[in-house]
C-alpha positions in Angstrom: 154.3 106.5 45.2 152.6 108.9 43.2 148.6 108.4 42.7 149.0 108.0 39.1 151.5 104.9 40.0 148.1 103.4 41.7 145.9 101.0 40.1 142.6 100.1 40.8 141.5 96.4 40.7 139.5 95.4 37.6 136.2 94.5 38.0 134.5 91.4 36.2 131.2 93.2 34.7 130.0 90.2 33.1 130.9 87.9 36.3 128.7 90.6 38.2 125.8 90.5 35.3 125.5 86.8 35.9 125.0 86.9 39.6 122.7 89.4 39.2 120.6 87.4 37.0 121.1 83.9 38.8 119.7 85.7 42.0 116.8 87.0 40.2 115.6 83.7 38.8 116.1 82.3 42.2 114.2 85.0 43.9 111.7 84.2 40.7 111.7 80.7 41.9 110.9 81.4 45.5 107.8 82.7 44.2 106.5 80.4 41.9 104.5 78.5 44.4 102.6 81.6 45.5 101.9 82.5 41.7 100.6 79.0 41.5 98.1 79.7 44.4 96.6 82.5 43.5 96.4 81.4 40.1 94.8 78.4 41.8 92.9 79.9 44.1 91.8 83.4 42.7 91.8 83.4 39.0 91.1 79.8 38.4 87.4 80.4 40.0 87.1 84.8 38.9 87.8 83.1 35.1 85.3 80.3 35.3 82.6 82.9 36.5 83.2 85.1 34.1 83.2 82.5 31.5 80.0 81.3 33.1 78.5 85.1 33.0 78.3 85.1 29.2 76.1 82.5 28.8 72.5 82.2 29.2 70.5 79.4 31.1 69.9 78.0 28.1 73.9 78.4 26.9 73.5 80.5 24.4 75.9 83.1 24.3 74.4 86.1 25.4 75.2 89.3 27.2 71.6 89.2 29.1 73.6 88.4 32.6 75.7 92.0 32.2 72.3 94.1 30.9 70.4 92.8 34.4 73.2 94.7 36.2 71.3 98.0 34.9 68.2 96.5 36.5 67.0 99.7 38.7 67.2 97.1 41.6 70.7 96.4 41.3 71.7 100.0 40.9 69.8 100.8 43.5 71.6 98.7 46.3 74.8 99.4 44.7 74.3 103.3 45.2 73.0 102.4 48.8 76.0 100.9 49.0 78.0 103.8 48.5 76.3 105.6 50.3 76.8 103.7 53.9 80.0 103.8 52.8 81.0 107.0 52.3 79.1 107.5 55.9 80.7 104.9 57.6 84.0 106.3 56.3 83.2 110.0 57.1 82.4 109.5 60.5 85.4 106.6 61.1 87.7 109.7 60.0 85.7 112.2 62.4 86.1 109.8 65.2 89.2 108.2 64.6 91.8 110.4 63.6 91.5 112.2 66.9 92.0 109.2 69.1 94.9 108.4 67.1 96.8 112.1 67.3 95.9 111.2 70.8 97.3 108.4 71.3 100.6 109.3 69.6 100.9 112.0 72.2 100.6 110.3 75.2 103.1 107.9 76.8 104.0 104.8 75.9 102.4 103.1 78.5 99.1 105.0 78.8 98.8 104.6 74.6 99.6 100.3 75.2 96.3 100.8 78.3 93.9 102.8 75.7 95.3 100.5 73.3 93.4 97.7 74.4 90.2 99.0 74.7 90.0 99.9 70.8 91.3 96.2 70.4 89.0 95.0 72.4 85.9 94.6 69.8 88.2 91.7 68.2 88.5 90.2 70.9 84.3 90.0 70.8 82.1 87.4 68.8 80.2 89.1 66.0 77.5 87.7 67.3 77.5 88.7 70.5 78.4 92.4 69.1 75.5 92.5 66.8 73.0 91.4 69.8 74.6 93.8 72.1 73.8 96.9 69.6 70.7 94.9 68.9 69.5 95.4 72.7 70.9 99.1 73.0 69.2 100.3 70.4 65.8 98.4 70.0 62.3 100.6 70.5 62.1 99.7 74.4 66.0 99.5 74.4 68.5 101.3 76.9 69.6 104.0 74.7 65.7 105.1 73.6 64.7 104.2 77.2 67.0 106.8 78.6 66.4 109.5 76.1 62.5 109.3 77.5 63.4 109.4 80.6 65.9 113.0 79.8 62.8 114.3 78.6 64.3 114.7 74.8 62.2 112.4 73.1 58.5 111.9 73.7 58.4 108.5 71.6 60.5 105.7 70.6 63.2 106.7 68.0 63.2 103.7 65.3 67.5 103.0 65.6 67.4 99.4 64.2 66.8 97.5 60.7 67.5 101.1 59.0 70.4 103.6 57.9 71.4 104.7 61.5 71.7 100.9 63.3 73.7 100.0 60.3 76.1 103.0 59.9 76.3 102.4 64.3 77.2 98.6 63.8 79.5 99.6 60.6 81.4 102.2 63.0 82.0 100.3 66.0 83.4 97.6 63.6 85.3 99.4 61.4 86.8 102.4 63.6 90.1 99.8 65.0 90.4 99.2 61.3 91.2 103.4 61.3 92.6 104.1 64.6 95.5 101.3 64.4 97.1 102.6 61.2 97.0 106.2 61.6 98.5 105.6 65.0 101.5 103.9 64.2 102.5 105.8 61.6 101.8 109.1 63.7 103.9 107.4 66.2 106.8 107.2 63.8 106.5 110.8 62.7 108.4 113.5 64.3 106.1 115.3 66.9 107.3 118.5 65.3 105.3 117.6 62.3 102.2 117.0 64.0 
């Protein structure tokens, strides 16, 4: 039997077409509900707000709401803002991507032990967190306490209710929030690329 004698089956391209399409309205279907609520539950309320935001108290149409936003007071904490953020972020990548290289070098086991310590702040009401760092680093607090007593400082360094107890509170929340990501994905990528 010579190839040219051989015949391949014919394929149905519209019969193909039309199970394409039935599964993707029924994959569309699957995801109606979820459509629904967010539509429901996001931009129901973000389009009543907005709707709200160009009107005055009185209801007069106004843009008054959007030229308060250029209020020096409003750009002020927005840039403050950005500020502790681009900190908090610096210093989360200083910190963080270390511990993560390291932890996708070590063993299984002594990554799963290590593991749990940088978990372990979730595991932690905010609460408590907040009144821990609140006692660390108060004016008569441990951390200033032992500074005086290292001889570096001579008087109390204010640590709280400013730019460093925030950014300090900021990092020990957000640093898991780093280290678990860049970990598993260093852990999936060849050590040769490292």
């Amino acid at each position: 039997m010579s190839a040219a004698a051989y015949e391949l089956p014919s394929i149905n391209v519209e019969l193909l077409g039309a199970d394409e399409r039935r599964h993707r309205f029924a994959m569309f279907g699957l995801s109606v509900p979820a459509l629904l609520l967010v539509a429901l539950v996001l931009l129901a309320p973000f389009s009543w707000l907005t709707w709200l935001s160009l009107f005055n108290a009185s209801g007069a149409l106004s843009s008054e709401n959007y030229a308060r936003l250029l209020r020096p007071a409003y750009i002020n904490s927005f840039l403050s803002t950005l500020e502790v953020s681009a900190l908090v972020t610096g210093i989360c990548v200083l910190l963080g991507y270390p511990v993560a290289y390291l932890l996708s070098q070590l063993s299984q086991r002594a990554a799963q032990i290590l593991l749990v310590f940088i978990i372990l702040p979730f595991w932690t009401s905010v609460l408590v967190r907040t009144y821990a760092w609140l006692v660390l680093l108060q004016r008569e607090g441990i951390i200033n306490t032992w500074l005086k007593q290292l001889g570096l400082i001579s008087d109390s360094l204010p640590l709280v209710n400013n730019l460093t107890g925030t950014v300090i509170g900021m990092v020990h929340v957000m640093l898991p929030f780093l280290i678990l990501p860049l970990y598993s994905s260093m852990r999936a990528i060849d050590p040769v690329y490292l």
